[in-house]
N, C-alpha and C positions, 0 to 999 in steps of 0.2 A: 503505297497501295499495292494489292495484287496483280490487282488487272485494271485497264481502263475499258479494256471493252471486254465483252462476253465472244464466247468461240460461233455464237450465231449470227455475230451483228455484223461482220467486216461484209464490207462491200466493193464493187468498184472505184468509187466514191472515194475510198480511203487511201488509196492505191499512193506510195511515196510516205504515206502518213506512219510514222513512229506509234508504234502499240505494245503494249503488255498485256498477257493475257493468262491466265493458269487454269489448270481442269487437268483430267487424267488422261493417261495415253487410250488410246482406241486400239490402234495398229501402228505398225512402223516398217518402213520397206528400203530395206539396206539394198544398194546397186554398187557397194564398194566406193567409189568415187562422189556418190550421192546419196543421203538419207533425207526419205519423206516421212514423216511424224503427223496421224490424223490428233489431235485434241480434241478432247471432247466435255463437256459442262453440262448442263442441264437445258442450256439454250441451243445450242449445234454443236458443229464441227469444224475447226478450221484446220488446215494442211500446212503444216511448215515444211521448211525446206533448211538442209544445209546440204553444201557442198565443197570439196576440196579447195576451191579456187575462191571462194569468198569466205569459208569456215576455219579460224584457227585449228590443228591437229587435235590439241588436249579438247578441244568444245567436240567438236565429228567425235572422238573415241566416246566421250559421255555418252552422244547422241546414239551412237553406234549398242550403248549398254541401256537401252532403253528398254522396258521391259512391257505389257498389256499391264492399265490398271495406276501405272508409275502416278505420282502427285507429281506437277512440273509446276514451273512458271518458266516463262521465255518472254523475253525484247527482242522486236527486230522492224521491222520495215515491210510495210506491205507491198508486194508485186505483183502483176499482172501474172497468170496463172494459164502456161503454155497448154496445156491439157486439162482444159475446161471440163469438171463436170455439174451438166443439169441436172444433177439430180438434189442437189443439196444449195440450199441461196447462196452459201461462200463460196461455191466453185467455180466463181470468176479472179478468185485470188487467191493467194498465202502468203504466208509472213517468213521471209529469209531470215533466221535467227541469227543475232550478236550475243547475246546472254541468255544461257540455259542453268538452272535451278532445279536440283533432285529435293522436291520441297518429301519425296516419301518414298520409299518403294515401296513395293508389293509382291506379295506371294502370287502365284500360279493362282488365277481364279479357277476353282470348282467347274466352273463353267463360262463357255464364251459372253461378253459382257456386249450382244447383238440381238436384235430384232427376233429373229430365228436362232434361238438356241440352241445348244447341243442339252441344257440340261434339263431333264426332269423335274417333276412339282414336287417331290421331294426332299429333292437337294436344295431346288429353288427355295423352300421355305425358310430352308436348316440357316441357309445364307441369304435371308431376303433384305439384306440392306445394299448386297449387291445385284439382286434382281432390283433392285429400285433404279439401278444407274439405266435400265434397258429402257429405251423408248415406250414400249408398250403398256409398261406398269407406271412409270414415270409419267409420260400422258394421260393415265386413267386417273392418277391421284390429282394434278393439275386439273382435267375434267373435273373430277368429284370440287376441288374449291371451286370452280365456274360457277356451277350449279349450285352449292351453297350461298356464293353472294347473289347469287340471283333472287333465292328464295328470301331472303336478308333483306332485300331491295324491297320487292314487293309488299315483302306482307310491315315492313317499315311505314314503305308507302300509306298502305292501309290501315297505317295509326296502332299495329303491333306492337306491343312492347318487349322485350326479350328481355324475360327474369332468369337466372339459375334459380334451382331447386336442389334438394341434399340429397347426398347417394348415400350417408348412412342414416339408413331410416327404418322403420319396423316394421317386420314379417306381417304380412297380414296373406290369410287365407283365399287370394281372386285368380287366380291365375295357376302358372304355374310353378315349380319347383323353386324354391330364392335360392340366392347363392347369400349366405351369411358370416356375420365378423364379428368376432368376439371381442367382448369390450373386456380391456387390461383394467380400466378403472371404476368399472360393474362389476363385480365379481360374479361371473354365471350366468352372467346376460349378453345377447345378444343384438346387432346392428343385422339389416336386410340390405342389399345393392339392390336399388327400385326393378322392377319389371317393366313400370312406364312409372310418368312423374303424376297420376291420375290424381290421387287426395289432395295433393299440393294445388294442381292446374286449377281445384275446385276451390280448394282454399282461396287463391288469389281473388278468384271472382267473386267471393264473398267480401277479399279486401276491396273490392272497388276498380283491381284493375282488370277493365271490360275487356283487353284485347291484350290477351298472351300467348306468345309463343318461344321456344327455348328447340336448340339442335342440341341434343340428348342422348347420354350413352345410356342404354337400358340394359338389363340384364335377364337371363332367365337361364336357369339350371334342370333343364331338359335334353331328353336324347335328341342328339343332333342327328340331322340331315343331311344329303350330299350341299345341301347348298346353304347351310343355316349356321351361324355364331353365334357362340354364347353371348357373345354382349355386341350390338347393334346401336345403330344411331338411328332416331327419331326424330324427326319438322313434330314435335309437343307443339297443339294450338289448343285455345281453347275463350271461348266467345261469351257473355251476358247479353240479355235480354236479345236473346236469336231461337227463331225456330228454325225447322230444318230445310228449309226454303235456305232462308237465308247462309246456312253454312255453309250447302251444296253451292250458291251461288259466287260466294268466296274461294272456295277453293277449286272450283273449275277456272276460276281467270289465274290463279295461283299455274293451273297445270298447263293453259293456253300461254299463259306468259313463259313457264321453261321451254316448252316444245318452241314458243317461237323465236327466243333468246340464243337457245343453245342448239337446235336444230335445223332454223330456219322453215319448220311448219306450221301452220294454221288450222287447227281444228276447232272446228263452229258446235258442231252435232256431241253432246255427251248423254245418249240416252238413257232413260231412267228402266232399270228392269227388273221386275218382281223376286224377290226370291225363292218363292214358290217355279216361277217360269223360268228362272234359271234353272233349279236343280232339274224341271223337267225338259227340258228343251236341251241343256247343256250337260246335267250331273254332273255340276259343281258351282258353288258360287261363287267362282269367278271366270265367267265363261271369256276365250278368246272370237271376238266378233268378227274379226280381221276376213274371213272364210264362213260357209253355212256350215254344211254337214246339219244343222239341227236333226234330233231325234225324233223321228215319229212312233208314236205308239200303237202298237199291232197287234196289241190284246184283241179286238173285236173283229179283226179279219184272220187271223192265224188260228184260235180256242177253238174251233168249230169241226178239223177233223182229228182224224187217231192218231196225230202227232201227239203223245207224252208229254215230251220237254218242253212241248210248249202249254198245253193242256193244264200240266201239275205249277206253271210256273205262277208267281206274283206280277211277274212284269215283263210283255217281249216287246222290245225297242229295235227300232234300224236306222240305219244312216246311210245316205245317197253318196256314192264315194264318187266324184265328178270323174268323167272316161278312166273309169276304174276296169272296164268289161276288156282294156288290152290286158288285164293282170292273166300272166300265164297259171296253168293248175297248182306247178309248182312255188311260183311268188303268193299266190291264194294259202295254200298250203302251208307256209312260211309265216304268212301273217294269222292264221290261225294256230302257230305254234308260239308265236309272240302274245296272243291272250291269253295263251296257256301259263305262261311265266309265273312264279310265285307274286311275282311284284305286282301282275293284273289278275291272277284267280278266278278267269273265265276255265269252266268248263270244255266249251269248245265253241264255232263258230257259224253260224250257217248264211249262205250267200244265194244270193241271186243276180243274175246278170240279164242286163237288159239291152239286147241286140238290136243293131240299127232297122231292121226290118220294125219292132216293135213287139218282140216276140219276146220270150225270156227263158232262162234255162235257171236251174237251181239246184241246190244240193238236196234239197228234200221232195224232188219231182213225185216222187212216188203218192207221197199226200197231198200237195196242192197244183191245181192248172193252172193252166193260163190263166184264166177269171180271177184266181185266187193273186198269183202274181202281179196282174195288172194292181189290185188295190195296194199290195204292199209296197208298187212305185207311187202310186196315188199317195200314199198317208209318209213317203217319205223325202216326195217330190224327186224322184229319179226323172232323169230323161234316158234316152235312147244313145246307150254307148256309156253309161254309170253300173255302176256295181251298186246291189245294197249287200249291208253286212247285217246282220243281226243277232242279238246275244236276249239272253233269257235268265229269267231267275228272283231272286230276293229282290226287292225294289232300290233298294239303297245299296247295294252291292253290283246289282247288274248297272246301274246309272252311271258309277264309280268306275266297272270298267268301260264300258263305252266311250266315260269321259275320256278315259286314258287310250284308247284305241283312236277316237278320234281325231285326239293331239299328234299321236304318231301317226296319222295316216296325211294329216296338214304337214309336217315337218317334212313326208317321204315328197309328196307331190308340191313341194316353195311354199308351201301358202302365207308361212308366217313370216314374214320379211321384215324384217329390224326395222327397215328407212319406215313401214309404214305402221304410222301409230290411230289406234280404238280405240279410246277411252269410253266407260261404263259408269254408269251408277248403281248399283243392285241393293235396293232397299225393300225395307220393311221384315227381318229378318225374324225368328222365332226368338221371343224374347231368353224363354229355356231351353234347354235341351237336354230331354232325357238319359240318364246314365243305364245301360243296359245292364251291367253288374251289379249294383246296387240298386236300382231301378228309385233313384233318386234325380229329380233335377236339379241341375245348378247353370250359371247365366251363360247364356251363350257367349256374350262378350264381357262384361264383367258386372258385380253387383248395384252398380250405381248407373247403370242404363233405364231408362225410363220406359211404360210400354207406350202405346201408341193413346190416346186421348178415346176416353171411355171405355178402354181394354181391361184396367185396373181388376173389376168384380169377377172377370173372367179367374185370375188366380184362384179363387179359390174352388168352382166347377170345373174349369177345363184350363187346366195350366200350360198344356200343350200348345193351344190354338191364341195364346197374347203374342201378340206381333209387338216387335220392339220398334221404340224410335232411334233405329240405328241404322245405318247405311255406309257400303263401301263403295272405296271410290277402285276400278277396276280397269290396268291399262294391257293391253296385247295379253291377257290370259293370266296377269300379276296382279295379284290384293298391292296395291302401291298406298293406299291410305284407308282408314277404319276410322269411324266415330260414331255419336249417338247424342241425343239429347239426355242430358244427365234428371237425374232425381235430385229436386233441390227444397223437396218438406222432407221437416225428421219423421212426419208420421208415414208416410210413402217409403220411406226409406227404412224404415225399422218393419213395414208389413212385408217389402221385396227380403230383407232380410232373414225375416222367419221362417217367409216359403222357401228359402234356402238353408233349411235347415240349424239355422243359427238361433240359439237361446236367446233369453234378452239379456244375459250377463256374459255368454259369450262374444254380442255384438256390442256390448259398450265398450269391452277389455280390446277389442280388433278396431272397433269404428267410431268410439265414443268419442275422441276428438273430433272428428266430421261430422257428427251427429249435433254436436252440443253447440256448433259453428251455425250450423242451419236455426236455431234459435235465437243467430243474430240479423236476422233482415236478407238473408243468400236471394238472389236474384234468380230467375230460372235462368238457366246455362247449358252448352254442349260444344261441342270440340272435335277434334279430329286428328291424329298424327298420320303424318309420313312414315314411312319404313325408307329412310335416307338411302341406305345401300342398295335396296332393289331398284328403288326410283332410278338413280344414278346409272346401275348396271344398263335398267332399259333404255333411256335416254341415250346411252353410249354404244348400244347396238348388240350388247353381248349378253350371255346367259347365265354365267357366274359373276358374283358378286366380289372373290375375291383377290382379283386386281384392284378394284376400288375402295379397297381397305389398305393400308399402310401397313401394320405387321399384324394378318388375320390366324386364326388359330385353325388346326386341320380336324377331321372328323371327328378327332376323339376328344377334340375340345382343348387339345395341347397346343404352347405354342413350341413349337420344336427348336426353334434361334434360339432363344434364352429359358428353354427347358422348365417351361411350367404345365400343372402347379407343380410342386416339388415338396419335401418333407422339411418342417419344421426342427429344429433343435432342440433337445429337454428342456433349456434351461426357460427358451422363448413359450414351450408348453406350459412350464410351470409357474410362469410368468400369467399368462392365462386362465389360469385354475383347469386344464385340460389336460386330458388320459385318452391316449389310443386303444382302440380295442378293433382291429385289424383281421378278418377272417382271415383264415389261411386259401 
């Protein structure tokens, strides 16, 4: 064997006891007369030792050619360890080596292979199978398995079944961009890499099996994000004969179970909140509860004198910045240059400070008093020694930056704190959503959402105002799960259909297998997935996702280690029946 024990495990305990052990070198500290060798595996670190007076010559000069990175194996004997360090569980011992094994060498790592390294995300990508040897990424993928047997356990518990589903399957129109595969044995046809496993999930429930769920790569070929991958893992659930009581109530013991498995916390409270009141209260629907700030709206105290921009505006909102009134002109100043940003598209910023006397000073003294002030701490819950801030404009635009000022104003003054977790419900979402460019709707979340029970006749009056039976689940300011109660008549499903613009022969050609399904007895059903990486990322205290991905891909959707995507061969194109036509 290689090893009998791993480099984490030695202890005092073992002290005189004969071991083998193998892993890569860490460091190594020549004293001439003495070499210390840290080892290191995936479990710790253990310290050997050789030295002149107990080390044969030819073994020391080996040892002495040790390089950061080296493959070893070593036999030796465990000893009592003169310079103890607390910081690591073996640093009551190490192991005097008799046999040393250059099971590899190694080239000069890129980069130090420590906690703190010297190298950039970059490089780190280029070589991420040796950023995986660093603690940091190495324990976040550990993490991420934690949490998946977790999830595993539970919903097992709860009589889950875990089906796979197929990743070559076909483009259908719900979402976003597919990423597709040409079939060698179709000549001109094409396979889709799923977006989520949704027709299937529904499928199943048609088969009978009531309680599924599947951890799922999914895919979507859209512009990415600073923190978004093309292809992603999903907790796929999906439930028979449930209403939406009932799913919210499963997967809130789903998320009380990880929090208290892997966190050691308890949260009781998952409140339910409107999406209507979210977009107003928060402008967005996924608001972070963790801190207030809620928005007050100041249309009916602000409209009334010759101020303009607020006068011409749609919507003037404020927010009580908790002992924001220490902000000096120029930090004021600062954060009204930060609205300005392309990224947030505020115009500009107008403040009021509310001094402990109870008095107030503001940027726009000039049109409103004190009376007028007083109410704008009134409608935004200021006290004495807060700041408000307030922005103006289009409704759906100004809400949007607020949100975003918001966030940045909780991050500047701690508010969001990793250890402490919010979770959220925010239902009842619009079931369409208007396209501004084509001024068509299509589904908010996707075509087989259901609306809410007697919303149905709405579709055809006011298709705006149908509220969906769909609900997210919302943890510290992250969409971490999405669902809905599905549509499970083909006739419902073929009228949601057409108000989305779909023929009746362009929906049998896209949907006609799920459709024809529903004519065999489908049960009503709804479901719910995870977004596994975000989950993970929160649970573990951090704000990128990817550490807790194994080898994730960078902005541009590349993965830069083994350089994809990359260009295929003629012979492989023509194998395909495919021709590039390549803009310059």
């Amino acid at each position: 064997m290689y090893r009998s024990h791993s480099c984490g495990e030695l202890r005092a305990a073992h002290i005189n006891t004969e071991v083998t052990l193998a892993g890569w070198v860490q460091k190594s500290r020549d004293k001439g007369f003495m070499v210390w060798v840290d080892l290191r595996d995936r479990y710790g670190i253990t310290q050997l030792i050789f030295d002149e007076e107990r080390t044969p010559k030819e073994m020391m000069e080996k040892a002495k050619s040790l390089g950061r990175e080296f493959v070893i194996q070593v036999t030796g004997t465990v000893i009592e360890r003169e310079s103890k360090n607390k910081n690591i569980p073996t640093g009551a011992i190490e192991v005097l080596v008799s046999k040393l094994e250059i099971l590899n060498a190694s080239k000069i790592p890129p980069f130090t292979i420590e906690d703190k390294t010297d190298g950039g995300e970059d490089i780190r990508m280029k070589y991420r199978y040796l950023d995986i040897r660093r603690n940091p990424v190495k324990d976040s993928l550990i993490f991420r398995h934690k949490v998946a047997m977790e999830v595993r356990k539970y919903l097992s518990d709860q009589e889950f079944i875990e089906v796979e589903t197929p990743y070559l399957i076909k483009s259908t129109p719900e979402g976003a961009r597919d990423f597709v595969v040409p079939s060698r044995m179709n000549e001109g046809q094409f396979y889709a890499l799923p977006q989520s496993p949704q027709t299937f999930k529904q499928l199943l429930m048609v088969g009978g099996m009531d309680k599924y769920f599947q951890i799922v790569k999914c895919f979507r070929d859209e512009d990415l994000r600073a923190d978004r991958q093309p292809e992603f893992t999903q907790i796929d659930c999906e439930m028979a004969f449930v209403e939406q009581e009932d799913i919210l109530n499963i997967f809130e013991g789903l998320t009380r179970h990880l929090l208290k498995e892997i966190n050691n916390v308890e949260v009781e409270k998952f409140p339910r909140m409107l999406y209507d009141d979210a977009m107003r209260l928060y402008g967005n629907d996924k608001p972070d509860i963790r801190f207030g700030m809620e928005f007050g709206d100041l249309n009916a105290v602000t409209q009334h004198k010759d101020f303009g921009v607020f006068n011409s505006a749609e919507l003037v909102i404020g927010i009580a910045v908790p002992g924001g009134n220490v902000y000096t002109r120029k930090e004021i100043d600062a954060l009204i240059k930060w609205v300005k940003r392309p990224q947030v598209g505020a115009l500009g910023m107008i403040y009021a400070r509310v001094n402990e006397d109870g008095t107030f000073k503001s940027s726009v003294d000039k049109f409103y008093d004190q009376e007028d002030l007083a109410k704008w701490a009134e409608v935004t819950g200021a006290k004495p020694g807060d700041l408000v801030c307030v922005l103006s404009g289009e409704t759906n635009k100004v809400r949007a930056q607020m949100s975003a000022l918001r966030m940045e104003l909780a991050t500047r003054l701690g508010l969001r704190d990793p250890k402490v977790f919010a979770p959220l419900w925010v239902i009842d979402f619009p079931l369409l959503e208007l396209d501004e460019e084509t001024g068509h709707y299509h589904a908010m979340h996707h075509p087989f959402t259901s609306p809410k029970p007697g919303q149905m006749e709405l579709l055809d009056s006011d298709p705006g105002a149908v509220k969906a039976n769909a609900y997210d689940l919302v943890l510290n300011g992250n969409e971490i799960g999405g669902g809905s109660i599905r549509i499970h008549d083909k006739k419902m499903q073929a009228t949601m259909l057409k108000h989305l613009g779909f023929s009746e022969e362009d929906a049998k050609a896209q949907f006609g297998f799920l459709m024809d399904a529903f004519e065999y007895g489908a049960p009503p059903h709804g479901g719910l997935a995870f977004g596994l990486d975000r989950l993970v990322a929160i649970l573990g205290g951090q704000e990128t996702i990817r550490d807790f991905i194994a080898f994730p891909k960078n902005n541009s959707g590349r993965d830069v280690m083994i350089d994809a995507p990359a260009f295929i061969d003629n012979e492989q194109l023509k194998e395909l029946s495919l021709k590039l036509d390549i803009k310059a």
